[in-house]
KOLDREN-915628 format. One record per residue (C-alpha): x, y negated, z negated; residue in one letter. Coordinates in Angstrom, 2 decimals. Example, Ala and Ser with C-alpha at 12.3 -4.5 7.8 and 13.67 -1.06 7.14 Angstrom:
// residues 2
<r u="12.30" v="4.50" w="-7.80" type="A"/>
<r u="13.67" v="1.06" w="-7.14" type="S"/>
//
This chain:
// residues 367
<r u="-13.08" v="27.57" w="-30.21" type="X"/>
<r u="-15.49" v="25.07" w="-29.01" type="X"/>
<r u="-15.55" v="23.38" w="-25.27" type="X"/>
<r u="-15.58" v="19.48" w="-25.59" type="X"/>
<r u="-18.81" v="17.72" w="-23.74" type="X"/>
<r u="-16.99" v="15.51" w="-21.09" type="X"/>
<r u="-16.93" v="12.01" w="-21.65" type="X"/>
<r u="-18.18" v="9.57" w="-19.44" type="X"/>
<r u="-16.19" v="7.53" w="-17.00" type="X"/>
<r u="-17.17" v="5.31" w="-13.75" type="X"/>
<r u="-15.28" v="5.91" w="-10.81" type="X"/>
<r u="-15.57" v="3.12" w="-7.98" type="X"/>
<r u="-19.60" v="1.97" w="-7.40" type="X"/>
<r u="-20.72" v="5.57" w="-8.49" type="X"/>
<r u="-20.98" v="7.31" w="-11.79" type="X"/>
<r u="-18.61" v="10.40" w="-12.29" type="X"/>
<r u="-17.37" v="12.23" w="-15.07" type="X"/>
<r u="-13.59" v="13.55" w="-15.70" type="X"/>
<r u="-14.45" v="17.57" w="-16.24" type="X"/>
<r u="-13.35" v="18.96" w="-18.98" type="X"/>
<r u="-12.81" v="22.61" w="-17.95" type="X"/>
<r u="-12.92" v="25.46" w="-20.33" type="X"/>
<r u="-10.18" v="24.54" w="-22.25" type="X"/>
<r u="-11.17" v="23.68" w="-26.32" type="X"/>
<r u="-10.27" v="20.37" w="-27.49" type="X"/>
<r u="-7.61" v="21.90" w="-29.71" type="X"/>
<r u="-5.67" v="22.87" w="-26.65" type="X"/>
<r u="-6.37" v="19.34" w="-25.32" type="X"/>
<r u="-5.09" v="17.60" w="-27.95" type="X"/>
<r u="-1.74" v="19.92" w="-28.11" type="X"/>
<r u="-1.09" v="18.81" w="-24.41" type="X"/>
<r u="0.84" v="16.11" w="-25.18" type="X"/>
<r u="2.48" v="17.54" w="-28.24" type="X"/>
<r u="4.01" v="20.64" w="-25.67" type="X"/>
<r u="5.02" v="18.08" w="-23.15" type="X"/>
<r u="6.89" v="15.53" w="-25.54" type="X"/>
<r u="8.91" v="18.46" w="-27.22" type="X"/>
<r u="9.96" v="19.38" w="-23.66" type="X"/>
<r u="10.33" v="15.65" w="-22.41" type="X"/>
<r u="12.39" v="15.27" w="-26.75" type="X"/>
<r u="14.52" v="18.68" w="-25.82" type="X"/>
<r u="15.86" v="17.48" w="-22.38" type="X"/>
<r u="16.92" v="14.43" w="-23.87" type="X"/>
<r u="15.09" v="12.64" w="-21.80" type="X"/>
<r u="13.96" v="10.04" w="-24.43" type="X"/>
<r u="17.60" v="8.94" w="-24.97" type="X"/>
<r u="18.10" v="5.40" w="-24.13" type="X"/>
<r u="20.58" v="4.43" w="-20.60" type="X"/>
<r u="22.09" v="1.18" w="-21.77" type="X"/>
<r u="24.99" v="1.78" w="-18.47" type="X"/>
<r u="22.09" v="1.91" w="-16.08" type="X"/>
<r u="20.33" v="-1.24" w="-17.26" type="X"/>
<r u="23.93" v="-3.27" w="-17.82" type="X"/>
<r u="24.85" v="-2.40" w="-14.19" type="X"/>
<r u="21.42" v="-3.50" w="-13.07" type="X"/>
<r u="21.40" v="-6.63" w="-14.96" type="X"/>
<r u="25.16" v="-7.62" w="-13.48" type="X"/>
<r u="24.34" v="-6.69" w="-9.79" type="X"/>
<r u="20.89" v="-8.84" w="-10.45" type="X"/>
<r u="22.66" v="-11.64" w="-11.91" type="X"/>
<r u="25.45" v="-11.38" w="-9.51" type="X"/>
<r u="22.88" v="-11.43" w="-6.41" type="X"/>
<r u="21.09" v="-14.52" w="-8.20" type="X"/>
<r u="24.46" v="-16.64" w="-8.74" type="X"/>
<r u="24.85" v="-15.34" w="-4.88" type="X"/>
<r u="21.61" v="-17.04" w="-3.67" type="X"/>
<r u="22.20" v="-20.09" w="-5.73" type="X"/>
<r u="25.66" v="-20.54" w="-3.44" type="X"/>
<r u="24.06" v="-19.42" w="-0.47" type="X"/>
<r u="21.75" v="-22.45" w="-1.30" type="X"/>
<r u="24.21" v="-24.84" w="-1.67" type="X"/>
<r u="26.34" v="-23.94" w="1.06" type="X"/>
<r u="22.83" v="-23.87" w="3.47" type="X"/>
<r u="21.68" v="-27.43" w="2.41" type="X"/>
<r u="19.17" v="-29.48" w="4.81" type="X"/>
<r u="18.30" v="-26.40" w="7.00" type="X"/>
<r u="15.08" v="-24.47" w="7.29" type="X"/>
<r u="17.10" v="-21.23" w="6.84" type="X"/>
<r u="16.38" v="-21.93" w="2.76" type="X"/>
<r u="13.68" v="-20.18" w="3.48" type="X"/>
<r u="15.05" v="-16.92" w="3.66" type="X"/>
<r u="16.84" v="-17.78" w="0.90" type="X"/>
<r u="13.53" v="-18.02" w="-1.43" type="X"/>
<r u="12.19" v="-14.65" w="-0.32" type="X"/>
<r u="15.54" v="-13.11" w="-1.69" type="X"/>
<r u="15.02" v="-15.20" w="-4.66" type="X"/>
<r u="11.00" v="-14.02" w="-5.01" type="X"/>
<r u="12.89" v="-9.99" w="-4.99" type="X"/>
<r u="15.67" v="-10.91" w="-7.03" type="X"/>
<r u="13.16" v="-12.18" w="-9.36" type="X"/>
<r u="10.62" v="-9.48" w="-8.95" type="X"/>
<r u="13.60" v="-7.17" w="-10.04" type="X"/>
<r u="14.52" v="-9.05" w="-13.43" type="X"/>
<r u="10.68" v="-9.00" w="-13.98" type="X"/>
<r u="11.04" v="-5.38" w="-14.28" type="X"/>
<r u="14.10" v="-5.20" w="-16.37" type="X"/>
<r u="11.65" v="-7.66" w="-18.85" type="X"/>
<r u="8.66" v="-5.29" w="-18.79" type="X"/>
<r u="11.26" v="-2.20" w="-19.78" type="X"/>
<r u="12.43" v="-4.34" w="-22.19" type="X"/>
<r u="9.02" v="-4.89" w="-24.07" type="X"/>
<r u="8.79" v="-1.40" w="-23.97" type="X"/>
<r u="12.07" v="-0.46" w="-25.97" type="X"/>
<r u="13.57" v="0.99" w="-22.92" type="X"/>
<r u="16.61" v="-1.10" w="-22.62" type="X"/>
<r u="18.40" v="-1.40" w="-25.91" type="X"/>
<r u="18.73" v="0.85" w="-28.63" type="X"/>
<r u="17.37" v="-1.67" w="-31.17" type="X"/>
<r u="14.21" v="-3.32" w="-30.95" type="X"/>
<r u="14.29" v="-7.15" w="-31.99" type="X"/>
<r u="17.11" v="-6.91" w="-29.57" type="X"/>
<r u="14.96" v="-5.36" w="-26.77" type="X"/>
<r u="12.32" v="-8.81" w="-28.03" type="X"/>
<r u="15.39" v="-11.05" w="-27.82" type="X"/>
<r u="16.34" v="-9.66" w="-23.90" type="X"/>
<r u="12.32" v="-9.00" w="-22.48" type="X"/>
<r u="12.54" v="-13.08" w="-24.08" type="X"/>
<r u="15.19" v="-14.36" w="-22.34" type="X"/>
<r u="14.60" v="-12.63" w="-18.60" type="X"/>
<r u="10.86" v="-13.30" w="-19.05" type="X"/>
<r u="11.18" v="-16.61" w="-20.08" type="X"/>
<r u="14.39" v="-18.27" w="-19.50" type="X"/>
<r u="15.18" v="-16.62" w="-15.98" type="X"/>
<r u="11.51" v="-15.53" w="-15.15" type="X"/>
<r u="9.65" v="-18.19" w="-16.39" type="X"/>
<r u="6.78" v="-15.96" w="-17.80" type="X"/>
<r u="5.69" v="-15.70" w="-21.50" type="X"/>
<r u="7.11" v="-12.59" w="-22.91" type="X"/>
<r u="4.99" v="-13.05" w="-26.02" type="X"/>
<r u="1.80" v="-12.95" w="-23.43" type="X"/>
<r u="2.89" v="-10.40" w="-21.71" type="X"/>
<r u="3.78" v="-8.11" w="-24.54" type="X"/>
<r u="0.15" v="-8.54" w="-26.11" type="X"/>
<r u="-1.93" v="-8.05" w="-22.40" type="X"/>
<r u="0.31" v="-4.97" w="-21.56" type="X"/>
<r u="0.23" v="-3.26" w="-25.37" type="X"/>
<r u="-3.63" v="-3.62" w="-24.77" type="X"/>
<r u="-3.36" v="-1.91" w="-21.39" type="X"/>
<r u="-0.86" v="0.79" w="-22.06" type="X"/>
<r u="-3.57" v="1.24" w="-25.40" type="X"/>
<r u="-6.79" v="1.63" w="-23.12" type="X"/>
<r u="-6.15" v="2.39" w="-19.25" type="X"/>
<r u="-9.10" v="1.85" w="-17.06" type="X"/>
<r u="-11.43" v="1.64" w="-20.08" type="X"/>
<r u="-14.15" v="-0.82" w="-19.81" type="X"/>
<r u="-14.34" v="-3.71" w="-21.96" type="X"/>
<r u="-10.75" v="-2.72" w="-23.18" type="X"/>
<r u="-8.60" v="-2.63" w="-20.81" type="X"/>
<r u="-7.50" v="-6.54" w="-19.80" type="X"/>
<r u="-5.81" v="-5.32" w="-16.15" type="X"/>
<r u="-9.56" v="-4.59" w="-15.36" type="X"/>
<r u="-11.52" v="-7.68" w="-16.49" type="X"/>
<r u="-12.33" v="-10.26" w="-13.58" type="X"/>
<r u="-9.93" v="-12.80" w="-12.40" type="X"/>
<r u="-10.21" v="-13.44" w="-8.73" type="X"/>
<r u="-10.36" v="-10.32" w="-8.02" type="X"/>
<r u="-13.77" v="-7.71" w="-9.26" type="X"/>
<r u="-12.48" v="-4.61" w="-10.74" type="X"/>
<r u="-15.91" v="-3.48" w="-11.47" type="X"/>
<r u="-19.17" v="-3.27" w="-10.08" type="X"/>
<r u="-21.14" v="-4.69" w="-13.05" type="X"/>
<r u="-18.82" v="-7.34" w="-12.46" type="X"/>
<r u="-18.89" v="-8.01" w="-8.94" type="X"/>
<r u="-22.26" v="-8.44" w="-8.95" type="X"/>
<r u="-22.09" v="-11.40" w="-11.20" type="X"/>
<r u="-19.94" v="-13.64" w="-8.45" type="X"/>
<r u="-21.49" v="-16.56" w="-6.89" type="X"/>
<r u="-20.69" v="-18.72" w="-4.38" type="X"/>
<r u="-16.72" v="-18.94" w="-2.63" type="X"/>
<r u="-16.23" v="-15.89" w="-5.35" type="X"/>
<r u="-18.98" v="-14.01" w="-3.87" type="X"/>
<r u="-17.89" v="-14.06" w="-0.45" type="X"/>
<r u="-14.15" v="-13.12" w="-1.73" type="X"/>
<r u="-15.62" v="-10.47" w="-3.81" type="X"/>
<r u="-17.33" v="-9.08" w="-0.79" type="X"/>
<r u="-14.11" v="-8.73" w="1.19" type="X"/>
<r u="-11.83" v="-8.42" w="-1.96" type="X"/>
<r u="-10.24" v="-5.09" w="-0.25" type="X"/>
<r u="-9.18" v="-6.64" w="2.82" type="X"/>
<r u="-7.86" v="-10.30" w="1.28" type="X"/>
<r u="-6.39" v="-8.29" w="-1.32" type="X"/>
<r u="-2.47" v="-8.63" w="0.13" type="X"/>
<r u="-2.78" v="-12.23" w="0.93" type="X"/>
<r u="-4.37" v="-12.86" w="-2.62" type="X"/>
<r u="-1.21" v="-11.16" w="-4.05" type="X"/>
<r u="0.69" v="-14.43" w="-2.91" type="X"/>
<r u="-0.83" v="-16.31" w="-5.35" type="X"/>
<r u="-0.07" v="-14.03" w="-8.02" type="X"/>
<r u="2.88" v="-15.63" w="-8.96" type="X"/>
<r u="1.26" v="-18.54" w="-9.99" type="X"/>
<r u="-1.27" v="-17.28" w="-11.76" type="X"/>
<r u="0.99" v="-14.87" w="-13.95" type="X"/>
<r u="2.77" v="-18.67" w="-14.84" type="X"/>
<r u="-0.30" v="-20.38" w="-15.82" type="X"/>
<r u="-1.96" v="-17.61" w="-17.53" type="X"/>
<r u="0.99" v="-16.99" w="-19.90" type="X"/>
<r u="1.74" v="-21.23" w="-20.40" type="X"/>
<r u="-1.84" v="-21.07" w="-21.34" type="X"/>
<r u="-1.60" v="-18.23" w="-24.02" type="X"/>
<r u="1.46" v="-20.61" w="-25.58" type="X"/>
<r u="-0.81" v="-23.84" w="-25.83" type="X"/>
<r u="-3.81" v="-22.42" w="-27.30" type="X"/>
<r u="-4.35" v="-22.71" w="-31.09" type="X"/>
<r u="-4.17" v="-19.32" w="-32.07" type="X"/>
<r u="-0.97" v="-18.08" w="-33.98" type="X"/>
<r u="1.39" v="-16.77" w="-30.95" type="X"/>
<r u="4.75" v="-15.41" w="-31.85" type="X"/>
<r u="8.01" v="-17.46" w="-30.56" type="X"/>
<r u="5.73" v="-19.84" w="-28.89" type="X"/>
<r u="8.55" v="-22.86" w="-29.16" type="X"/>
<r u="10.71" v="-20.93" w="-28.25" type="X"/>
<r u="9.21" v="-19.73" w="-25.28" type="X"/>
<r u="7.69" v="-23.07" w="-24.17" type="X"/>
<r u="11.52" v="-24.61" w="-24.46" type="X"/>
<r u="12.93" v="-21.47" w="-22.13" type="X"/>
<r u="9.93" v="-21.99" w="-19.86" type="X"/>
<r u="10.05" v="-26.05" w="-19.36" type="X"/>
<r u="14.05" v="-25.03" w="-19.62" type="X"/>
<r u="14.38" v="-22.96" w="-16.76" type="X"/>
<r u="11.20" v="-25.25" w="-14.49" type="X"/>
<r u="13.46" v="-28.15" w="-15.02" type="X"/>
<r u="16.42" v="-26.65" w="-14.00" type="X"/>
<r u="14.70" v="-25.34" w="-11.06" type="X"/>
<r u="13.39" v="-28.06" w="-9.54" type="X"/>
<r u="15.92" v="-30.39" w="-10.12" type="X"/>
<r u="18.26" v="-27.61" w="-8.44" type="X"/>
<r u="16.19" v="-27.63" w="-5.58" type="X"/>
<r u="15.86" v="-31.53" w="-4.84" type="X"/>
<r u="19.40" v="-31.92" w="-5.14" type="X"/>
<r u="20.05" v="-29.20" w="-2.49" type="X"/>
<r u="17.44" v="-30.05" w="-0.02" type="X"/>
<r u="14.66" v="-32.58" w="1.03" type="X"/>
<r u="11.35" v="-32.77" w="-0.92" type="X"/>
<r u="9.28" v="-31.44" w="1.68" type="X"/>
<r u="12.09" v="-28.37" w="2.23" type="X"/>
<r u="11.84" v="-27.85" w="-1.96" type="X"/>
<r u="8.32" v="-27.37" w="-1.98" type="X"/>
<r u="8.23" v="-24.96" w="1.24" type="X"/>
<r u="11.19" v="-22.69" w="-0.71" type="X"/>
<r u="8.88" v="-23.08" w="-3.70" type="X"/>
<r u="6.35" v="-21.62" w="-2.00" type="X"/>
<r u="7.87" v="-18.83" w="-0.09" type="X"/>
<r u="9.30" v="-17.74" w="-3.12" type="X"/>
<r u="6.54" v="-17.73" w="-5.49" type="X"/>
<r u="4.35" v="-15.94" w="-2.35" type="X"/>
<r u="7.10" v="-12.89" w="-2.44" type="X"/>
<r u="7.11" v="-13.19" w="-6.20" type="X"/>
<r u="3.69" v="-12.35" w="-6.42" type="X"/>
<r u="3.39" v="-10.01" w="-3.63" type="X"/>
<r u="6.31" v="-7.51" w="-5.56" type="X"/>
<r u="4.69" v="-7.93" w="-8.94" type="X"/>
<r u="0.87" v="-7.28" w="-7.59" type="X"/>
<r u="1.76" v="-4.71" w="-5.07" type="X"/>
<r u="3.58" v="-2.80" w="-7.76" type="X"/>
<r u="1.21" v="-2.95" w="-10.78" type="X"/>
<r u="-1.30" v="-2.58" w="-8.52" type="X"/>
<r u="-0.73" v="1.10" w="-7.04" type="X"/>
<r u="-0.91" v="3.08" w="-10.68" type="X"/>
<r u="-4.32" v="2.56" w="-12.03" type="X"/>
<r u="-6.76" v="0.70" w="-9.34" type="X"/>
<r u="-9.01" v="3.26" w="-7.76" type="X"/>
<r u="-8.74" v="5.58" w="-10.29" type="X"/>
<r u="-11.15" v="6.55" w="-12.96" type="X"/>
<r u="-12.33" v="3.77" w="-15.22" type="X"/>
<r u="-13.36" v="4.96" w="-19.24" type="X"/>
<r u="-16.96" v="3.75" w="-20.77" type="X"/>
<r u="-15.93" v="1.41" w="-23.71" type="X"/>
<r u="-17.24" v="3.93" w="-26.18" type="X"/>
<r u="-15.91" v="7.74" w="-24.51" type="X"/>
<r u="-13.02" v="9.35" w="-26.80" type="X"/>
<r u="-10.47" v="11.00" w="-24.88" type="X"/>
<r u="-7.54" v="12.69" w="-26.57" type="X"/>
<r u="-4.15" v="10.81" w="-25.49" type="X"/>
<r u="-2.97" v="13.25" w="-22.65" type="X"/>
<r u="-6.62" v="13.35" w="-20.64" type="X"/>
<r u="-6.22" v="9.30" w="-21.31" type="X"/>
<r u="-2.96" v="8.35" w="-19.98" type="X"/>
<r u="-3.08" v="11.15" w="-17.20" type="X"/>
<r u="-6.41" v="11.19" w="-15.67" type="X"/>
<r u="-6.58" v="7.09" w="-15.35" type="X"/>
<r u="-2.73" v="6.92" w="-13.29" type="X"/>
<r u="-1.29" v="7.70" w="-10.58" type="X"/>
<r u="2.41" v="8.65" w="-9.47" type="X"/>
<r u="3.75" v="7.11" w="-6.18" type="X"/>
<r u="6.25" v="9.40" w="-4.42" type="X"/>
<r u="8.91" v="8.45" w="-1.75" type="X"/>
<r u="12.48" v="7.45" w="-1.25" type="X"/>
<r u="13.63" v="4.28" w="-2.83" type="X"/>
<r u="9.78" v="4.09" w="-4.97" type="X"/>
<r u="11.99" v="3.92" w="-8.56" type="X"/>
<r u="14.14" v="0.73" w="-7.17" type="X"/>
<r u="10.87" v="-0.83" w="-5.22" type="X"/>
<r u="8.43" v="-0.41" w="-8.25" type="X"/>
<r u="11.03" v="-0.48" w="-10.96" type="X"/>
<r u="9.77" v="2.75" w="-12.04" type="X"/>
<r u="6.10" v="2.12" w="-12.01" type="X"/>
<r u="6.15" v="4.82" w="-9.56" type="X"/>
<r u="6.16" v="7.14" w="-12.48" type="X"/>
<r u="3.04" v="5.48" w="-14.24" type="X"/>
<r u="1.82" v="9.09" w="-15.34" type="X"/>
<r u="5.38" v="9.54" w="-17.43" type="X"/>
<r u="5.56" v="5.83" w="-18.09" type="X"/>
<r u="2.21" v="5.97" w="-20.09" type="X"/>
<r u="3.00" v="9.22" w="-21.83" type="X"/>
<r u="6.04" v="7.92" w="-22.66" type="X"/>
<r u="6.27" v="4.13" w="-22.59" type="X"/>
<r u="9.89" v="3.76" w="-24.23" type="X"/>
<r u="11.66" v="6.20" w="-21.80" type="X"/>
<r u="14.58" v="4.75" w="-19.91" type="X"/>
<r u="13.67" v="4.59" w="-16.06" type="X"/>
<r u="16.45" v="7.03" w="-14.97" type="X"/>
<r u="14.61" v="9.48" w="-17.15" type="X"/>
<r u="11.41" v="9.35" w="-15.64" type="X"/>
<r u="12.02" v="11.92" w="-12.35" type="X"/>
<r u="12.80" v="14.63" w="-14.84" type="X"/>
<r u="10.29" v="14.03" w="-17.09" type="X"/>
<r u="7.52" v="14.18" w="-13.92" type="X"/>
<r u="8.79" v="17.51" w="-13.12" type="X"/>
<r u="7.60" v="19.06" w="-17.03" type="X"/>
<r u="4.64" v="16.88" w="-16.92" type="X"/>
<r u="3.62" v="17.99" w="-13.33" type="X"/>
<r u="4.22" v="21.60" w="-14.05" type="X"/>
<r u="2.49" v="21.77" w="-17.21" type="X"/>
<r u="-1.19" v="20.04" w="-15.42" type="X"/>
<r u="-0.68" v="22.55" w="-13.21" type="X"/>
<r u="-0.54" v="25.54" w="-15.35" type="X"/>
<r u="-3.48" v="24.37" w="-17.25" type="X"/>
<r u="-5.15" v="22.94" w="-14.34" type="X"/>
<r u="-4.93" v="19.25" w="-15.63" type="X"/>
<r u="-5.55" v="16.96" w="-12.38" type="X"/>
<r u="-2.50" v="14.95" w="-11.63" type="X"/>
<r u="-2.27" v="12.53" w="-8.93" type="X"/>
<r u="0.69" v="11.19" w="-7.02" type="X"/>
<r u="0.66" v="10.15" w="-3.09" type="X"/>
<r u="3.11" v="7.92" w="-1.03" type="X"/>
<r u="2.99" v="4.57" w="-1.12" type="X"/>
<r u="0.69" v="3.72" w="1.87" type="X"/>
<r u="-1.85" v="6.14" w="0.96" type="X"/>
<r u="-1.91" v="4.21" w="-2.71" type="X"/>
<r u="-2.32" v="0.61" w="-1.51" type="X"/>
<r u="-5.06" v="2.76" w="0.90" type="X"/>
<r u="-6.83" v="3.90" w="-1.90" type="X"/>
<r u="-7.06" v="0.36" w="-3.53" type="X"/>
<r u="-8.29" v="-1.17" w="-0.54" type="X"/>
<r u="-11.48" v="1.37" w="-0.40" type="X"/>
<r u="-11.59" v="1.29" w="-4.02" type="X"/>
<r u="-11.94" v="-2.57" w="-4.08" type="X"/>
<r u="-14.19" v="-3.00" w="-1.21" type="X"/>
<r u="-16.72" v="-0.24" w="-2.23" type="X"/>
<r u="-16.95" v="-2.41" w="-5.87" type="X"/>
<r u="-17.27" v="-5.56" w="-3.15" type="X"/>
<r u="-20.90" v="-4.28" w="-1.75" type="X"/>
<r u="-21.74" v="-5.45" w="-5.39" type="X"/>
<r u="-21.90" v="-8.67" w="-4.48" type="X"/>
<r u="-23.52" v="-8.26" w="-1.03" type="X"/>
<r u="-26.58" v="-10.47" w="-1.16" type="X"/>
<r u="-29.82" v="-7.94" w="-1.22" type="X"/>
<r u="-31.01" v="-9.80" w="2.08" type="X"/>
<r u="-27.99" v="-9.32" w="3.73" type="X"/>
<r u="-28.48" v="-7.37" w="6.96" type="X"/>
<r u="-25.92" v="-4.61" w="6.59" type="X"/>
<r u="-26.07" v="-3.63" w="10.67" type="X"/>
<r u="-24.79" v="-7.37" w="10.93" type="X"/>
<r u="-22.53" v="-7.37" w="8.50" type="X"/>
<r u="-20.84" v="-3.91" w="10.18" type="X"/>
<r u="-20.30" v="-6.46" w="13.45" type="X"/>
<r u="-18.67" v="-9.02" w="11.71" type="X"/>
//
């Protein structure tokens, strides 16, 4: 038996490495094989279709609600409690749409394509086709550097090599990018809409793109016309903007929690499947977590097993859990403040990239 060399990861501003113990890669790579015949013998990779109908009516039930609430409101400022229902209802279908790309839903999957098209698109108003191809690559690469899209820059500096390349307005975000991390997340929203109407109008082959573009301009038109009928213009845009702001907040703050902090891959380290998915997530535990995250609280499970039905996902944590902690395989769960905790530290220790070399840091400390 031989002992595999540890490959090399990055962990926040400092270089670390994910030990490998004394364990030989052959009983590495059977890891996963163990825990999926376990996960395959509980039946815990059969599919819930009750669970995801009831969720679907009560969603679509509290959405025809909200629209009548709405109505009934009309020219009062009230609306505006209204559109952060709407940003949660939303948030919620969002989730139904990501299980959906993921086979979870349905037993078939064109018709799993065919739902994660129509909530993403039509009710959503977010590309499923873009979606499907950024979170494939993700599920594919976790934390790994140069292959992982959920870590490349946007606003927000994931890595240090990367932080250190903002300049100007960017810099000075990218310096405090832990602490304006929560009132960046209300702009998520938007930018989840423009990135994926931008995949649909490039050149490039994209799959269902007319149809997506004609559920997309559908569902805008629908919504703002809805909205100008039921209240003034200046009311519209305010509910607009409330509800986009939760929006964004529930998809960020939930997606956000299972990999950031957490060790990020060198483009070119192998890791067997198990070490991969395991070692780069985390679990978040509390009451209520599987309705708030829509399951995401379960990231370990959910990347080991990506087409398991959410109501599947406790069990499943239980074999996983037990068997990293027979073979001493790190696993890493925490409640929900001590996550977002961790991502704050996390991004403001890749922030003092940026920090200008001539910056006093004594003044900086009294700021």
């Amino acid at each position: 038996m031989t002992t595999m060399t540890a490959p090399e990861v990055t962990h926040g501003p400092l270089r670390t490495t994910i030990k490998a113990s004394e364990r030989s890669e052959e009983d590495r790579r059977a890891d996963f094989r163990v825990v999926a015949k376990a996960v395959r013998d509980a039946g815990l990779l059969e599919r819930a279709v009750g669970f995801y109908v009831w969720m679907m009516v009560g969603l679509g039930v509290a959405l025809v609600g909200l629209l009548v609430g709405s109505v009934l409101l009309g020219d009062s400022w009230f609306q505006l409690l209204i559109a952060g229902a709407l940003g949660i209802v939303l948030t919620q279908i969002s989730f139904i749409a990501h299980e959906a790309s993921h086979r979870q839903v349905l037993k078939s999957g064109p018709a799993n394509d065919r739902l994660g098209r129509i909530l993403a698109a039509g009710v959503v108003g977010i590309s499923h086709q873009w979606w499907m191809t950024k979170h494939s690559r993700h599920h594919a690469n976790p934390n790994q550097i140069g292959r992982d899209p959920d870590i490349e820059i946007d606003t927000i500096s994931f890595l240090p090599s990367d932080a250190k390349k903002a300049r100007g307005v960017q810099r000075w975000i990218t310096r405090h990018q832990g602490w304006l991390f929560f009132p960046l997340l209300t702009l998520e929203g938007m930018n989840l809409h423009q990135h994926s109407i931008r995949t649909l109008l490039e050149r490039r082959p994209v799959t269902g793109r007319w149809i997506e573009l004609g559920l997309i301009t559908a569902r805008f038109a629908a919504y703002f016309t809805f909205l100008l009928l039921v209240m003034p213009w200046p009311m519209a845009l305010a509910f607009l903007g409330v509800q986009m702001a939760v929006f964004g907040i529930g998809m960020g703050a939930s997606f956000a929690p299972n990999h950031k902090g957490m060790p990020t891959v060198s483009r070119d380290a192998k890791l067997d499947f198990f070490t991969k998915q395991v070692r780069t997530s985390r679990n978040v535990r509390g009451w209520g977590m599987t309705t708030l995250l829509g399951g995401l609280n379960y990231q370990v499970e959910h990347h080991l097993f990506p087409n398991m039905a959410r109501p599947h996902l406790r069990a499943a944590s239980d074999i996983v859990r037990a068997h990293c902690a027979t073979h001493g395989i790190p696993y890493v769960e925490t409640g929900l403040v001590g996550a977002y905790g961790a991502v704050v530290r996390y991004l403001n220790r890749v922030g003092l990239a940026a920090r200008d070399p001539f910056d006093c840091p004594m003044l900086d400390l009294r700021r």
